[in-house]
C-alpha positions in Angstrom: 19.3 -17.3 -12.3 17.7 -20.5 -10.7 19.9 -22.1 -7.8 18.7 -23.6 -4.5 19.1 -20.7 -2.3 18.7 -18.3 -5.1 17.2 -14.9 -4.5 14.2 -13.3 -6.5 13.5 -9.6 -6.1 9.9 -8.8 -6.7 9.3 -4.6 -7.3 6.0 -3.0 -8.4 6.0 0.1 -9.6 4.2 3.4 -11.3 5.6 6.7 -12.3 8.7 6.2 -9.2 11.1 7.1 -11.5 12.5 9.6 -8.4 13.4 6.9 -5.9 13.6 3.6 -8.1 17.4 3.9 -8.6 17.9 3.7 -5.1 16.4 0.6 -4.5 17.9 -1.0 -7.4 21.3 -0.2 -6.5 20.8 -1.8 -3.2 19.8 -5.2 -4.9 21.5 -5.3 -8.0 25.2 -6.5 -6.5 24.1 -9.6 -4.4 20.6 -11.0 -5.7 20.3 -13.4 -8.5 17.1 -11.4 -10.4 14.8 -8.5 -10.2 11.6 -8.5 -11.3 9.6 -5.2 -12.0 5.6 -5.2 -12.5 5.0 -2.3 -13.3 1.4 -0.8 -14.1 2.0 1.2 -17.3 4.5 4.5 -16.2 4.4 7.3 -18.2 7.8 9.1 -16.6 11.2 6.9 -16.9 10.8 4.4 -14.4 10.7 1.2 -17.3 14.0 2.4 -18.3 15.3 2.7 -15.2 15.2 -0.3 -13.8 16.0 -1.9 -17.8 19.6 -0.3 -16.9 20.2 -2.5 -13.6 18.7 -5.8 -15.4 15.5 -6.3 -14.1 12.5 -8.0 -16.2 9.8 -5.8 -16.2 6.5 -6.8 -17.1 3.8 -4.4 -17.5 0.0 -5.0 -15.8 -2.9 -2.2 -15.3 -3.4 -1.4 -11.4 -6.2 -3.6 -10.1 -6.9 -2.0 -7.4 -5.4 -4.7 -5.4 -2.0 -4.9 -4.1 -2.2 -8.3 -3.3 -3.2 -9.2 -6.7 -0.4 -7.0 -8.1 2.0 -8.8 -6.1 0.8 -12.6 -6.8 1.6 -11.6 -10.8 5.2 -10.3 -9.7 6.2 -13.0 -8.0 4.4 -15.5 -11.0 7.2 -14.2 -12.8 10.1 -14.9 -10.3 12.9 -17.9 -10.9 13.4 -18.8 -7.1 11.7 -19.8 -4.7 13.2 -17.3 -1.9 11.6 -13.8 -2.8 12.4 -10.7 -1.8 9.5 -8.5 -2.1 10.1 -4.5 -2.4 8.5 -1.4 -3.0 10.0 1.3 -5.2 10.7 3.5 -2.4 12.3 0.7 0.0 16.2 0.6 0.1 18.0 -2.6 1.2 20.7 -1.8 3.9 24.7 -3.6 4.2 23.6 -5.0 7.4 20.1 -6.6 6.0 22.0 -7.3 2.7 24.9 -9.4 4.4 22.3 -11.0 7.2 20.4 -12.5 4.5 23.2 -14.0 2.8 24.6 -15.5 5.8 20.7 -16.9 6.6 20.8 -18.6 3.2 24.9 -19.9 3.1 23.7 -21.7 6.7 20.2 -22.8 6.1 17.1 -21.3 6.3 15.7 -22.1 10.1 12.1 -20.6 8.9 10.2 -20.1 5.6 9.4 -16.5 5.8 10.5 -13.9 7.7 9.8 -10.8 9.0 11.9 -7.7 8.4 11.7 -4.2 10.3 11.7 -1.1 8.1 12.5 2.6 9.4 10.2 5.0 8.3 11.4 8.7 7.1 8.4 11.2 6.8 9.0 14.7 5.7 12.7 15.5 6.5 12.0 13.0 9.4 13.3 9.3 11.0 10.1 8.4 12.9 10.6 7.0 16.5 7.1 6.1 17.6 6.0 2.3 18.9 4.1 2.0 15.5 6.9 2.4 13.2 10.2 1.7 14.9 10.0 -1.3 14.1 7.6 -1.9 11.8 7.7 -5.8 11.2 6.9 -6.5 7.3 6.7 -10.4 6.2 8.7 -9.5 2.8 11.8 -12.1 2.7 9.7 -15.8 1.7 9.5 -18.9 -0.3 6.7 -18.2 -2.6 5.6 -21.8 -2.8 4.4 -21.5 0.6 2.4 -18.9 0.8 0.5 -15.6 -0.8 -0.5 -12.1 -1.0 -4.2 -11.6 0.5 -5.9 -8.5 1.4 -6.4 -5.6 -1.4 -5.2 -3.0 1.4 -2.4 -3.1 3.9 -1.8 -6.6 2.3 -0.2 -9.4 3.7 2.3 -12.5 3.2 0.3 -15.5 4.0 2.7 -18.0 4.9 1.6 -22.2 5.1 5.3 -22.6 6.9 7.0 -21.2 10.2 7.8 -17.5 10.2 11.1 -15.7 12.4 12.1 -12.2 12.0 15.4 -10.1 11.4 17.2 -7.8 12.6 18.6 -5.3 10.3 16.0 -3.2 8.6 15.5 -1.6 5.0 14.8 2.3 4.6 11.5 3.4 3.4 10.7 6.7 2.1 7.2 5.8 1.3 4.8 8.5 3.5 6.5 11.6 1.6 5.3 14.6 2.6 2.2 16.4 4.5 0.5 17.0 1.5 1.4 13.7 0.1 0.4 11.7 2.7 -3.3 13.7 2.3 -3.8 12.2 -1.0 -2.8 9.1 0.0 -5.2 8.9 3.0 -8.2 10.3 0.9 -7.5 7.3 -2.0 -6.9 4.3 0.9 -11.0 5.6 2.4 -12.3 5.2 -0.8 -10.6 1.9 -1.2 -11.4 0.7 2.6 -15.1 2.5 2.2 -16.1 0.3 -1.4 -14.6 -3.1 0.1 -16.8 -2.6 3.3 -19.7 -2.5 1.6 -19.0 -4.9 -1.1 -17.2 -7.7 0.5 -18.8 -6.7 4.4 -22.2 -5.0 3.7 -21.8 -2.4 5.7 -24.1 0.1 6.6 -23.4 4.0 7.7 -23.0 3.6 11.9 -23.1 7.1 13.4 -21.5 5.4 16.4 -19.1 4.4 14.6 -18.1 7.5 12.8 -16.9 9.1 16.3 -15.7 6.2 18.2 -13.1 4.8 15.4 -11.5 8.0 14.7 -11.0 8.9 18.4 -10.2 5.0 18.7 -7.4 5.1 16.5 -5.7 8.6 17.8 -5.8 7.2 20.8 -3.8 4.4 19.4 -1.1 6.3 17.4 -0.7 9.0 19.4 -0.9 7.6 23.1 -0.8 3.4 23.1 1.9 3.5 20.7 4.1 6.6 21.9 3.5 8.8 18.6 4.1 12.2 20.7 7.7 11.1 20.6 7.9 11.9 16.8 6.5 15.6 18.2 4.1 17.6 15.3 4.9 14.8 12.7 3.7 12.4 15.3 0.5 14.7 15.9 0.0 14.9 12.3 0.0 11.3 11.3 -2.3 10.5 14.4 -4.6 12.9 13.5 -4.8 11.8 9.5 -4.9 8.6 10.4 -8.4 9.4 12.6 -9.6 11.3 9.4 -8.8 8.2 7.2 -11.3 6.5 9.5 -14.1 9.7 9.6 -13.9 10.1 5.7 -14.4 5.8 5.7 -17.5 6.2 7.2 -19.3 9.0 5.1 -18.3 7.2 1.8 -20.0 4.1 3.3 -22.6 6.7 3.9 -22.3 7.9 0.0 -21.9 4.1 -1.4 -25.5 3.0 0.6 -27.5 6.0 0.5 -26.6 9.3 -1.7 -25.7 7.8 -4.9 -29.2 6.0 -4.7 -30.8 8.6 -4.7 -28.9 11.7 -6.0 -30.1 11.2 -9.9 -34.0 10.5 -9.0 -33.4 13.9 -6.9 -31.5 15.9 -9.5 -34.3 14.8 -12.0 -37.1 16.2 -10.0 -35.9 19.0 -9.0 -34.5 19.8 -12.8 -38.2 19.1 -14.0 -40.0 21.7 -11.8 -37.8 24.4 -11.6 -34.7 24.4 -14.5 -35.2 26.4 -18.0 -35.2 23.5 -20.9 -37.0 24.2 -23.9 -37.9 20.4 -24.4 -39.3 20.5 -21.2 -41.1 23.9 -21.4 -42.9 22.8 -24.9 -44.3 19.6 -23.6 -45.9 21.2 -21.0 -47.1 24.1 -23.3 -48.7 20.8 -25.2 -50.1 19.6 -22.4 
């Protein structure tokens, strides 16, 4: 539905067919559409949000979120936009802040709303993530997506922030949150050397995982969230450690790693093709 102070919900998705439902009963009441992108699920996640009346529109993952979030909100009516993940739930208090924000006029054009983050059976407390500000309520026609990673809201207009908060069950578990860190250094390692040229920096390798410990753990009171707090501080470090060998990887082993293998394989490896032209020679 297209009104003035109408409200788009923008959701992308793959395979979240566990925690969709959540967020789409928490939107499904009070906003005027949701839209779904969703990157070609193979569990029941199309159906899903089909049953609480979103549009879904399918896309392959680009590799880029912000990409992946310019299409979704191509496809929204409104200008105001709510932008969610599948594993973000909208709370009363946010719900009914929002549409008292809108019934009095919008002071801003985007705005900043705080999330609290649960992480394996946990509400986390530290600096970093209580609150953790995220530019998701906005009027599309001011502003964009940008940055493949740990993307952003770009807005032209002013920006203000809110107070009640959605729920995000996003981290998952310790295991999880491995994966996730081994996929986000592969991702951070190819756009440093693409878009920034980057070279290995041995310096660099020890000072940035310490760096950012130091960071999670101390500057921004992580030891409050106890072993879950020690945990993420010290993946977080690795994220940075395992950034810097694939750089190393990227620039120097894949160069040479098949001129190696091939001269190696030639002097030493049985292969009959190999063995005869020799006897030839």
């Amino acid at each position: 539905m297209i009104s003035k102070n109408g409200i788009s919900v923008v959701v992308i998705t793959y395979n979240e067919e566990k925690k969709i439902e959540r967020c789409l009963r928490s939107l499904s009441s009070w906003t005027d559409e949701i839209v779904v992108v969703d990157s070609f699920s193979t569990d029941r996640t199309v159906d899903l949000c089909r049953k609480y009346g979103a549009r879904v529109y399918q896309h392959a993952w680009p590799n880029d979120y912000s990409l992946q979030r310019n299409r979704a909100i191509s496809y929204a009516q409104n200008d105001w936009v709510l932008s969610l993940d599948a594993d973000e739930v909208v709370t009363k208090s946010l719900r009914d802040e929002i549409l008292a924000l809108l019934a009095n006029g919008p002071e801003a054009d985007a705005y900043g709303i705080p999330r609290q983050e649960f992480f394996s059976g946990r509400w986390l407390a530290s600096d970093h993530f209580s609150p953790q500000y995220k530019v998701i309520f906005y009027r599309k026609s001011l502003g964009t997506w940008e940055y493949a990673l740990h993307e952003r809201f770009i807005t032209r207009g002013t920006t203000k922030y809110l107070n009640s908060p959605i729920l995000h069950d996003g981290i998952g578990d310790f295991q999880i949150f491995i994966h996730k860190i081994n996929a986000a250094s592969s991702l951070e390692a190819e756009r440093d050397v693409k878009n920034d040229h980057k070279k290995f920096n041995m310096i660099r390798l020890f000072s940035k995982p310490v760096e950012r410990f130091y960071g999670r753990f101390i500057r921004h009171h992580g030891y409050k969230d106890g072993i879950h707090g020690l945990f993420l501080a010290c993946a977080v470090a690795l994220t940075y450690f395992l950034r810097e060998f694939k750089i190393y990887e990227m620039n120097y082993v894949a160069k040479k790693q098949n001129e190696e293998w091939n001269k190696r394989y030639r002097e030493m490896a049985v292969d009959s093709d190999i063995d005869r032209d020799s006897m030839q020679n």
